[in-house]
VEXDREN-2710 file (C-alpha; in Angstrom, 1 decimal):
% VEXDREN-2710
k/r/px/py/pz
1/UNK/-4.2/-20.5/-19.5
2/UNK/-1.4/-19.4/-21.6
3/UNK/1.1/-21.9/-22.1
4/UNK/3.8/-19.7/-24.2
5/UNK/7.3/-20.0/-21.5
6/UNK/7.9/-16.4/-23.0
7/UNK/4.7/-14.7/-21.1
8/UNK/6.0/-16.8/-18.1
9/UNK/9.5/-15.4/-18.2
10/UNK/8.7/-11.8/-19.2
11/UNK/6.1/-11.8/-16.1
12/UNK/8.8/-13.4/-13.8
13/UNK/11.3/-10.5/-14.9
14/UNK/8.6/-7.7/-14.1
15/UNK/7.5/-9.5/-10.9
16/UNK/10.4/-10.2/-9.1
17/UNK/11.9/-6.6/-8.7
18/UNK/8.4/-5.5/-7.2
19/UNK/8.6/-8.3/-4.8
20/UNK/12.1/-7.4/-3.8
21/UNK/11.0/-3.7/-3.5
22/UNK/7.6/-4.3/-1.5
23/UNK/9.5/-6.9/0.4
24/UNK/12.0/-4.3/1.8
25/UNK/9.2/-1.6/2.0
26/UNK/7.2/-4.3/4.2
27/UNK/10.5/-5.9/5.9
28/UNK/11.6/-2.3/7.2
29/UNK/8.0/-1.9/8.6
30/UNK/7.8/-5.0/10.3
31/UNK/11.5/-4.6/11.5
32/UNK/10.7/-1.2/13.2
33/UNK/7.3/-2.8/14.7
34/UNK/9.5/-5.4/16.1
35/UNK/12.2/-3.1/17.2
36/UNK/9.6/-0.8/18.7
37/UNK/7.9/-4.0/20.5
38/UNK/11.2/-4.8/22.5
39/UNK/10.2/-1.4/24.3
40/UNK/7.1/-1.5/25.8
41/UNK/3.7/-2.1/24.4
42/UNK/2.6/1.7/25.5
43/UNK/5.9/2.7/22.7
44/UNK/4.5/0.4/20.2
45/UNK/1.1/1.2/20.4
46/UNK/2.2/5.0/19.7
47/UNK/4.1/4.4/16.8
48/UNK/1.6/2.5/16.1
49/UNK/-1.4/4.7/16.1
50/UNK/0.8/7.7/14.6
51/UNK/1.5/6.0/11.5
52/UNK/-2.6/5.9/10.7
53/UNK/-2.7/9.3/8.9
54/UNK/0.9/8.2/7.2
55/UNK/-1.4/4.9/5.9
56/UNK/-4.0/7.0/4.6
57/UNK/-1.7/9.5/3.0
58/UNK/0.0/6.8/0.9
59/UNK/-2.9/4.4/0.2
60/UNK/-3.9/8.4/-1.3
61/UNK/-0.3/8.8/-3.4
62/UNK/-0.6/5.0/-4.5
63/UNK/-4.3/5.9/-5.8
64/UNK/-3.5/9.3/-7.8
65/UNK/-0.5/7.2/-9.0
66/UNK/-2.3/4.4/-10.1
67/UNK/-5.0/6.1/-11.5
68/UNK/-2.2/7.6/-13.9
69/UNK/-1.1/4.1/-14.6
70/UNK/-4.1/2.9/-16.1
71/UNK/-2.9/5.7/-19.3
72/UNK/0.7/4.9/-19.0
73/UNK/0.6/1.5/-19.7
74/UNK/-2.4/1.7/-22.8
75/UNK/-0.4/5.0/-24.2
76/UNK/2.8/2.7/-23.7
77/UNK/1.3/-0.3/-25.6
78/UNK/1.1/2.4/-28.7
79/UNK/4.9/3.3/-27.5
80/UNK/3.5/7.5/-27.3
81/UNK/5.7/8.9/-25.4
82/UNK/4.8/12.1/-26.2
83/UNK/1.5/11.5/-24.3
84/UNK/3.2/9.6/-21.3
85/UNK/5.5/12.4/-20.7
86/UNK/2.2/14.7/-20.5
87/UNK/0.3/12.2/-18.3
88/UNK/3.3/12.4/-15.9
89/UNK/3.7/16.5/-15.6
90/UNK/-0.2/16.1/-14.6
91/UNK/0.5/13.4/-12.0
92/UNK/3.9/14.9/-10.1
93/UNK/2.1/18.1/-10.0
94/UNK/-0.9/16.9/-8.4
95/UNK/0.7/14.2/-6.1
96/UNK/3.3/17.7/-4.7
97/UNK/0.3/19.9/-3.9
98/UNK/-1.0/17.2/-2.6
99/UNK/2.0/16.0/-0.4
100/UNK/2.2/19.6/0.5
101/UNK/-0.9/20.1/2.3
102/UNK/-0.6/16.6/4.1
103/UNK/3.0/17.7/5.5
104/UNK/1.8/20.9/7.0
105/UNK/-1.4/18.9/8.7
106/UNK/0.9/16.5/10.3
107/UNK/3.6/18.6/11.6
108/UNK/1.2/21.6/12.6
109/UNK/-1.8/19.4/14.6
110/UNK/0.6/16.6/16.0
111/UNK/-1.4/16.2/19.3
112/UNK/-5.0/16.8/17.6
113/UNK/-4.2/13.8/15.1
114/UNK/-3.1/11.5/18.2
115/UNK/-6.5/12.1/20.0
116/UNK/-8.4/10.9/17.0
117/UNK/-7.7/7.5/17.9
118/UNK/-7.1/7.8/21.7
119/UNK/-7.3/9.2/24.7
120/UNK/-4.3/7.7/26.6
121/UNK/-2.0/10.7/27.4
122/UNK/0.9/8.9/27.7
123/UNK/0.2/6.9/24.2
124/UNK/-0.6/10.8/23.1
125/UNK/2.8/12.2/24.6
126/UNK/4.8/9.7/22.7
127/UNK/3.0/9.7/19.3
128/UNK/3.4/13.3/19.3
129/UNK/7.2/13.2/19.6
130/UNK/7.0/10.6/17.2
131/UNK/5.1/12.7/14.6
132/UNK/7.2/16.2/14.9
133/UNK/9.9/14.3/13.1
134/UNK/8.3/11.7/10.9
135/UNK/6.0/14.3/10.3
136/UNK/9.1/16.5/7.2
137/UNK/9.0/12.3/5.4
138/UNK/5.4/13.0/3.9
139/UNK/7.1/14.9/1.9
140/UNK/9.9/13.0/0.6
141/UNK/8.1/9.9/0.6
142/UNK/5.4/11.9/-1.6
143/UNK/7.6/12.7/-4.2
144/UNK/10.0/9.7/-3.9
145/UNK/7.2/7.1/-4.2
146/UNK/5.2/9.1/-7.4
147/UNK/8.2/8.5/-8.9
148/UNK/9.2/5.1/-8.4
149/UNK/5.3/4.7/-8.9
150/UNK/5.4/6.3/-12.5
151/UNK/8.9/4.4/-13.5
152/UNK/7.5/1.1/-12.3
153/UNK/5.0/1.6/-15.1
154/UNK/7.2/2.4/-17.6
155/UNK/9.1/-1.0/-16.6
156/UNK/12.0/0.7/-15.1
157/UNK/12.7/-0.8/-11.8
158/UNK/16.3/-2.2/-11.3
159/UNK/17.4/0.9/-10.3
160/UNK/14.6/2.3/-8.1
161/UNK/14.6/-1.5/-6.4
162/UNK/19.1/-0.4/-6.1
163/UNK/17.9/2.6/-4.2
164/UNK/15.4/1.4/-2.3
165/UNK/17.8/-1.6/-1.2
166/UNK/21.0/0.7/0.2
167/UNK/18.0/2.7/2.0
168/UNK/16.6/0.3/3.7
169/UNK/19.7/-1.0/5.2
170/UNK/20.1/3.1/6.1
171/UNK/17.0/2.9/7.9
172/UNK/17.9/-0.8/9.6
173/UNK/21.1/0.3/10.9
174/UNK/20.2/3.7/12.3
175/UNK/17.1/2.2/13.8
176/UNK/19.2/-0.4/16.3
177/UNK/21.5/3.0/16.5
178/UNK/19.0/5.7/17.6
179/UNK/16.1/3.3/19.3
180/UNK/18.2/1.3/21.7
181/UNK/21.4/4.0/21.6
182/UNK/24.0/1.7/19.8
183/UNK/27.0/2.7/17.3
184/UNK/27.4/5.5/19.9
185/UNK/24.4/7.2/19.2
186/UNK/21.8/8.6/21.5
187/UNK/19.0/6.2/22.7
188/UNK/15.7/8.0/21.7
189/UNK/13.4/5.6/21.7
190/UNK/10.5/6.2/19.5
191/UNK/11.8/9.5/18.5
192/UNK/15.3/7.7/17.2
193/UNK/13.0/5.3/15.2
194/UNK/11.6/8.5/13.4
195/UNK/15.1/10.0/12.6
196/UNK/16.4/6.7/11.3
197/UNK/13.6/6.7/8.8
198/UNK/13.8/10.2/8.0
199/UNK/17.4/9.9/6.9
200/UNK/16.6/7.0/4.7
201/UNK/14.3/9.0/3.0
202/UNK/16.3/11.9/2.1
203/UNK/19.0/9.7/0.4
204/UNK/16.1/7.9/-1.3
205/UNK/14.3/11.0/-2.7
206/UNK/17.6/12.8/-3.6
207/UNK/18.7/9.5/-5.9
208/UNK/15.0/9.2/-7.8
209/UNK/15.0/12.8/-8.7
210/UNK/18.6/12.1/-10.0
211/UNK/17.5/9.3/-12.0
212/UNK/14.4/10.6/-13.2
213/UNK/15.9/13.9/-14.9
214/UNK/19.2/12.5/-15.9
215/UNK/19.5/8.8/-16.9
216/UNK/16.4/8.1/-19.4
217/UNK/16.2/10.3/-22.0
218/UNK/12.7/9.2/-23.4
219/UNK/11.2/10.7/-19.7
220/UNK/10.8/14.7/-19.0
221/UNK/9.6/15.1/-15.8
222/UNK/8.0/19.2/-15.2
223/UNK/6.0/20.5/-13.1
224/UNK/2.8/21.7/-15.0
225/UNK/0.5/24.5/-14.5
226/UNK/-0.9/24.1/-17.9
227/UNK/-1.8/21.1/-18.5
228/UNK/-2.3/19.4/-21.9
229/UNK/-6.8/19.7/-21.6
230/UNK/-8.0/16.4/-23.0
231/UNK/-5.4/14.6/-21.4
232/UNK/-5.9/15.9/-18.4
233/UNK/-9.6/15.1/-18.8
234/UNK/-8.6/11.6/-19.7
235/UNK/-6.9/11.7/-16.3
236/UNK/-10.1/12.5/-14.5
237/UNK/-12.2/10.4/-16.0
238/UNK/-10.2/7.5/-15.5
239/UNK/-7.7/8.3/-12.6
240/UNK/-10.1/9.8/-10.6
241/UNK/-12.1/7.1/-9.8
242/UNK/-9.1/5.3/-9.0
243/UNK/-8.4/8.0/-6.3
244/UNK/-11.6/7.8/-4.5
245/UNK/-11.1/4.2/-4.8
246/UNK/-8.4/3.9/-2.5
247/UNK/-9.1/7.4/-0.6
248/UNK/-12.4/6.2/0.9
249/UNK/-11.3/2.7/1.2
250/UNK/-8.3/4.0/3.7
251/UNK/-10.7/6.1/5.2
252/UNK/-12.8/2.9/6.2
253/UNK/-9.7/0.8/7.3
254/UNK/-8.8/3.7/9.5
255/UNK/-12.2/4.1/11.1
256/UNK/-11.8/0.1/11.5
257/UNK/-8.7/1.1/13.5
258/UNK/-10.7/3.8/15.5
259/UNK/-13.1/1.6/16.3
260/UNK/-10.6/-1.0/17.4
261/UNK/-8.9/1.4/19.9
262/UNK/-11.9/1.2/21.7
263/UNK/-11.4/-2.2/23.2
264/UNK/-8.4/-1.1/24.6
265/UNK/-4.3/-1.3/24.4
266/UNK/-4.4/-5.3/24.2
267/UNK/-6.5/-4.9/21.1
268/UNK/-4.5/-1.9/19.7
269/UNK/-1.2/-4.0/19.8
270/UNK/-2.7/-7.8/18.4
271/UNK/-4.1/-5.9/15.6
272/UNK/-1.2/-3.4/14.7
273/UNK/1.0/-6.9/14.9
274/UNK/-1.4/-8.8/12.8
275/UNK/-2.0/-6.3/10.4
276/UNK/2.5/-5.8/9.9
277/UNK/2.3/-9.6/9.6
278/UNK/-0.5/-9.5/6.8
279/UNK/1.6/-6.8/4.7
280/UNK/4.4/-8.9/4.7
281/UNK/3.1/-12.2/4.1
282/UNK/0.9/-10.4/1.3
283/UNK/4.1/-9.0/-0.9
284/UNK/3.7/-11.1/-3.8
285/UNK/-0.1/-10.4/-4.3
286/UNK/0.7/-6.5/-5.0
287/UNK/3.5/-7.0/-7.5
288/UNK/1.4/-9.3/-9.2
289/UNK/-0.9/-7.1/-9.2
290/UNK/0.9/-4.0/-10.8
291/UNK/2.5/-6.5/-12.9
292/UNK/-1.1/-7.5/-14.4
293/UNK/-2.0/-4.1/-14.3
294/UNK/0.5/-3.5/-17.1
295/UNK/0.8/-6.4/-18.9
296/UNK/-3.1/-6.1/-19.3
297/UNK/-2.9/-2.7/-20.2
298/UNK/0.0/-3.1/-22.5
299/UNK/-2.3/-4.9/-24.8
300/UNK/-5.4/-3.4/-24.8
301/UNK/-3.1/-0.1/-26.0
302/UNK/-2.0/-2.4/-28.0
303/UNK/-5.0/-3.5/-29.7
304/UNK/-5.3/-7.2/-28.7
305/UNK/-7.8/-7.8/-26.8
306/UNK/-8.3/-11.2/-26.9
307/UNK/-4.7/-12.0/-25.9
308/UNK/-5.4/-9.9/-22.9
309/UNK/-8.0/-11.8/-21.5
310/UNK/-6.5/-14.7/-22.1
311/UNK/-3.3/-12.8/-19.7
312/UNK/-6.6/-12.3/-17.2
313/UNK/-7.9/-15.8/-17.0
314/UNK/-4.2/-16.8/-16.7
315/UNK/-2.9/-14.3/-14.0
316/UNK/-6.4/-14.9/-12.3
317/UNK/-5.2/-18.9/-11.6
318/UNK/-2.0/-17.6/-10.3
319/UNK/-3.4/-15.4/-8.0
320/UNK/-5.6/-18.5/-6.5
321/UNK/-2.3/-20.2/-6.4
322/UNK/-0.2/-17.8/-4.3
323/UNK/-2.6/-17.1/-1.7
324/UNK/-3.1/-20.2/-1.0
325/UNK/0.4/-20.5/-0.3
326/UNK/1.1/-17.3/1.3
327/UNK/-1.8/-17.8/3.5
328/UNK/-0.3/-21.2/4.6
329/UNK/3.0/-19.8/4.9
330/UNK/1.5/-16.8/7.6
331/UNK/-0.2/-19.6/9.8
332/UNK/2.9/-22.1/9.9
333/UNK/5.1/-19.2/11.1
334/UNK/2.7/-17.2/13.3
335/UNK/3.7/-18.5/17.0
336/UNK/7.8/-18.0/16.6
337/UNK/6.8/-13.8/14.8
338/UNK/4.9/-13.4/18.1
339/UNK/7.3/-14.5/20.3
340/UNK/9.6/-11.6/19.5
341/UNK/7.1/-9.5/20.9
342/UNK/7.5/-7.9/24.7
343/UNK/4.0/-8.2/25.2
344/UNK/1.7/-9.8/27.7
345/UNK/0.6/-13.9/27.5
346/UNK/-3.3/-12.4/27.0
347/UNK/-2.3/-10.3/24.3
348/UNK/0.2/-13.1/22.2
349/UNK/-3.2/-15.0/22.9
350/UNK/-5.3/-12.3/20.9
351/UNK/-3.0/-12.0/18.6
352/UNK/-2.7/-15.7/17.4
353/UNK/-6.6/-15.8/17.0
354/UNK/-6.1/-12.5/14.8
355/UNK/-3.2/-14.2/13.1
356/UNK/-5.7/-17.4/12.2
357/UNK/-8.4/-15.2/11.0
358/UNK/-6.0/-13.6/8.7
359/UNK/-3.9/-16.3/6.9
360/UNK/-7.6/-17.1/5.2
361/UNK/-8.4/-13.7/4.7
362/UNK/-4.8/-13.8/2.7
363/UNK/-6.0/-16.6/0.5
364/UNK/-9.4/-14.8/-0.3
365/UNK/-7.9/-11.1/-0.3
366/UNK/-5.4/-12.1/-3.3
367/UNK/-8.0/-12.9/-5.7
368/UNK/-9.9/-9.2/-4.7
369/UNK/-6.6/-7.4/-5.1
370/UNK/-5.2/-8.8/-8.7
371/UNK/-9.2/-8.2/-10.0
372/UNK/-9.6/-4.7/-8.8
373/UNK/-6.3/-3.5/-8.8
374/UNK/-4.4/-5.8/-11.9
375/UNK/-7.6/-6.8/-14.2
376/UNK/-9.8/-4.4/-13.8
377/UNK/-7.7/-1.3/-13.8
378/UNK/-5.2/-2.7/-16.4
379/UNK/-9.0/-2.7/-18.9
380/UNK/-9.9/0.1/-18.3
381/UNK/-12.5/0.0/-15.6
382/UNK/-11.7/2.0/-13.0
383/UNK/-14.9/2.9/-12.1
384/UNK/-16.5/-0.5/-10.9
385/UNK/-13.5/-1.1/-9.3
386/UNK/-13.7/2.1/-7.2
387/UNK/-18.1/0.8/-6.8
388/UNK/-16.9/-2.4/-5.3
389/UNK/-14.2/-1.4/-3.1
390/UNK/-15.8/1.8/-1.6
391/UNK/-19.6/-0.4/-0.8
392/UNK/-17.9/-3.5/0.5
393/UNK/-16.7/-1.3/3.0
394/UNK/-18.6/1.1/4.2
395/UNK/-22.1/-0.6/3.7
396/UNK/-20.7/-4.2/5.1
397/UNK/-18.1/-4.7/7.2
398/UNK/-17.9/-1.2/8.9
399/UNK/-21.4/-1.2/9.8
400/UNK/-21.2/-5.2/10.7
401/UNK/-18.3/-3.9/12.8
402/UNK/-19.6/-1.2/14.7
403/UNK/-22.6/-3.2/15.6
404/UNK/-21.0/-6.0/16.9
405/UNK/-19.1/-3.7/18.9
406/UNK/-22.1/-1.8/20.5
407/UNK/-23.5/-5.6/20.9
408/UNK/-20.6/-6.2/23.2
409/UNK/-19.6/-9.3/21.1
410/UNK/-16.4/-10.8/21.3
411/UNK/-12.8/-9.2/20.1
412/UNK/-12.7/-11.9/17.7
413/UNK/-16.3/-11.3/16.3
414/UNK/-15.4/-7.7/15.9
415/UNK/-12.3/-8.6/13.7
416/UNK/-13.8/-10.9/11.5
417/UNK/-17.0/-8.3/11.1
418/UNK/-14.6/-5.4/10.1
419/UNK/-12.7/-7.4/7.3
420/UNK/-16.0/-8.8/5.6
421/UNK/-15.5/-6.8/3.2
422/UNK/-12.6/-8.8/1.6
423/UNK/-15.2/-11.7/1.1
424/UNK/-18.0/-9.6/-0.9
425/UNK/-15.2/-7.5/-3.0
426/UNK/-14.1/-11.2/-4.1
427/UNK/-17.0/-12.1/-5.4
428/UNK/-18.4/-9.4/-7.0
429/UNK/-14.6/-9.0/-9.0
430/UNK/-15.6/-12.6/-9.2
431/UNK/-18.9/-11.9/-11.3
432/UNK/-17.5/-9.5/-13.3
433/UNK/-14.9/-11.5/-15.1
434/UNK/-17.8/-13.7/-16.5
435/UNK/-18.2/-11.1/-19.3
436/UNK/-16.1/-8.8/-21.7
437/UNK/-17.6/-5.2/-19.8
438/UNK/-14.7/-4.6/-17.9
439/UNK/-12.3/-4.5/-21.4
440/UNK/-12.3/-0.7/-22.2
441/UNK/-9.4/1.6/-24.2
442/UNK/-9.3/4.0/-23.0
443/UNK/-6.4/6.1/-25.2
444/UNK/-7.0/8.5/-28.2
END
């Protein structure tokens, strides 16, 4: 463990605005899920089953992102800028064609994307509606979040966390506004939810582009069709992974969604509620995360090695430390969250036993997430982390999953089958910090 107060500090400084910014991220979500609850649970399920493809799409940004972060923060422990600045004309470019294609799926194929996960017309009619709107914030949120992305890296996050503050009060106010037809405003249920949201992210997008070409000079963000070769080769070799990673893991968590659908609405609903629960309880393990991705990274680009093993051993403890307490914190509070719900007794049931299941998942999960997505990517090694990720899930806990479902097993057997995954990614991340292999530079 290090013991130095100044690692401590500068890791509370870098922490600390994440937490704030994933907090209002996952406190909007959850404020929406519990707005869109006091409706009906046919309303909720809708929203709820619309917003799938929107998961996969930014699990998707996060990984080309991230896969650019593993450069940024080795090239930034040299301080080459000159690099960075290429690195992120490869990255913005990619993540807009990338965005672009996604936007037009969603808003021309609103119905065909609904009837992937159900059949229910009237769930269909009002994910549709849903969609046609929410459907134009693919786009914004593409851009907007590469960028707050790429400046988190380069340790700039007051401002994006400013931005991201004033828009989620945007979204909160227009959301009681438009969904239940206060301040004057039309009640429009589902669709008012989408507008709010779309609103919020126009402001937010039009203030990170400001900031990103205007107020730091040492940044020069340009589209590139001509990209610098070995860099962008760099970025292959050791993004890429990084966006298969989380591709194909979102892929499996959506299947897992799919094949949750098919035990019908009461299911739908305890595991859309669990699952905004376990993003929000959660929001310290993912700053921490990025934060070790970083640090760790920092110093390999650096040249110390040693001292950033030393930051892994240490940030490993912490992350044993916080999910313990985060998982406690989810269980203590799980009956009052559910109460705000408008749903039925047997469903609040279900929900509960989700909600148990999950507050130890919580404790094991953090561990998995600051290896693969802190440790492992901050060294360098990308492509274990994507090994991993991608065979926990699709050869353990979907197949577990979809047996015990043909088996006609228990909802709750079901759940815990589908999320077995987060026990074998743990300790394989687990083996691998035994040794040096997963220390690798990965700058010229």
């Amino acid at each position: 463990m290090i013991k130095e107060k100044k690692f401590y500090i500068a890791l509370f400084w870098l922490v600390i605005p994440m937490i704030f910014q994933d907090l209002l991220k996952h406190g909007l979500n959850l404020a929406d899920n519990i707005m869109i609850g006091m409706l009906s649970e046919i309303e909720l399920s809708a929203v709820n089953l619309a917003n799938q493809p929107f998961f996969l799409f930014s699990i998707m940004i996060f990984g080309l992102v991230s896969g650019s972060a593993v450069l940024i923060a080795q090239y930034y422990g040299k301080n080459n800028f000159t690099a960075i600045n290429k690195i992120i004309s490869i990255t913005v470019t990619l993540a807009l064609i990338f965005t672009l294609i996604w936007t037009y799926i969603i808003l021309a194929f609103p119905e065909y994307i609904m009837r992937i996960f159900i059949d229910d017309s009237e769930i269909i009619a009002n994910g549709v509606r849903y969609l046609k709107i929410i459907g134009w914030t693919y786009l914004l949120y593409g851009i907007n979040s590469t960028l707050i992305l790429i400046l988190r890296n380069l340790r700039i996050i007051k401002f994006t966390l400013l931005i991201n503050t004033i828009a989620f009060f945007i979204n909160i106010i227009l959301d009681w506004g438009f969904i239940f037809g206060n301040l004057n405003l039309p009640q429009l249920r589902v669709e008012g939810a989408a507008i709010a949201t779309l609103i919020a992210r126009i402001f937010e997008t039009a203030a990170i582009i400001f900031y990103a070409n205007h107020c730091d000079k040492r940044i020069k963000i340009k589209l590139t069709l001509n990209p610098d070769k070995i860099l962008l080769k760099d970025f292959f070799n050791c993004g890429f992974p990084v966006f298969i990673n989380e591709s194909i893991w979102a892929i499996g968590v959506v299947i897992y969604s799919i094949v949750l659908t098919k035990l019908g609405t009461q299911t739908i609903v305890a595991a859309n509620i669990t699952s905004t629960l376990e993003q929000f309880f959660s929001i310290i393990i993912f700053p921490i995360a990025h934060a070790t991705c970083i640090i760790i990274g920092n110093e390999i680009g650096h040249g110390d090695e040693k001292y950033a093993k030393q930051c892994a051993r240490t940030l490993f403890i912490i992350a044993i430390i916080f999910g313990f307490i985060l998982g406690l914190a989810l269980f203590l509070s799980r009956v009052p969250i559910v109460n705000f719900y408008n749903i039925e007794l047997a469903t609040k049931f279900l929900t509960l036993q989700f909600i148990d299941v999950t507050s130890i998942l919580i404790f094991i999960d953090s561990i998995g997430i600051i290896t693969v997505v802190g440790i492992l990517r901050g060294g360098g090694d990308t492509k274990f982390a994507m090994y991993i990720d991608i065979l926990s899930v699709w050869l353990v806990s979907l197949p577990a999953g979809i047996l015990a479902l043909f088996c006609h097993l228990p909802t709750l057997i079901i759940f815990i089958a589908l999320r077995m995954d987060i026990i074998v990614r743990t300790l394989f991340c687990i083996l691998r910090l035994r040794n040096d292999n997963w220390i690798k530079n990965v700058t010229r």
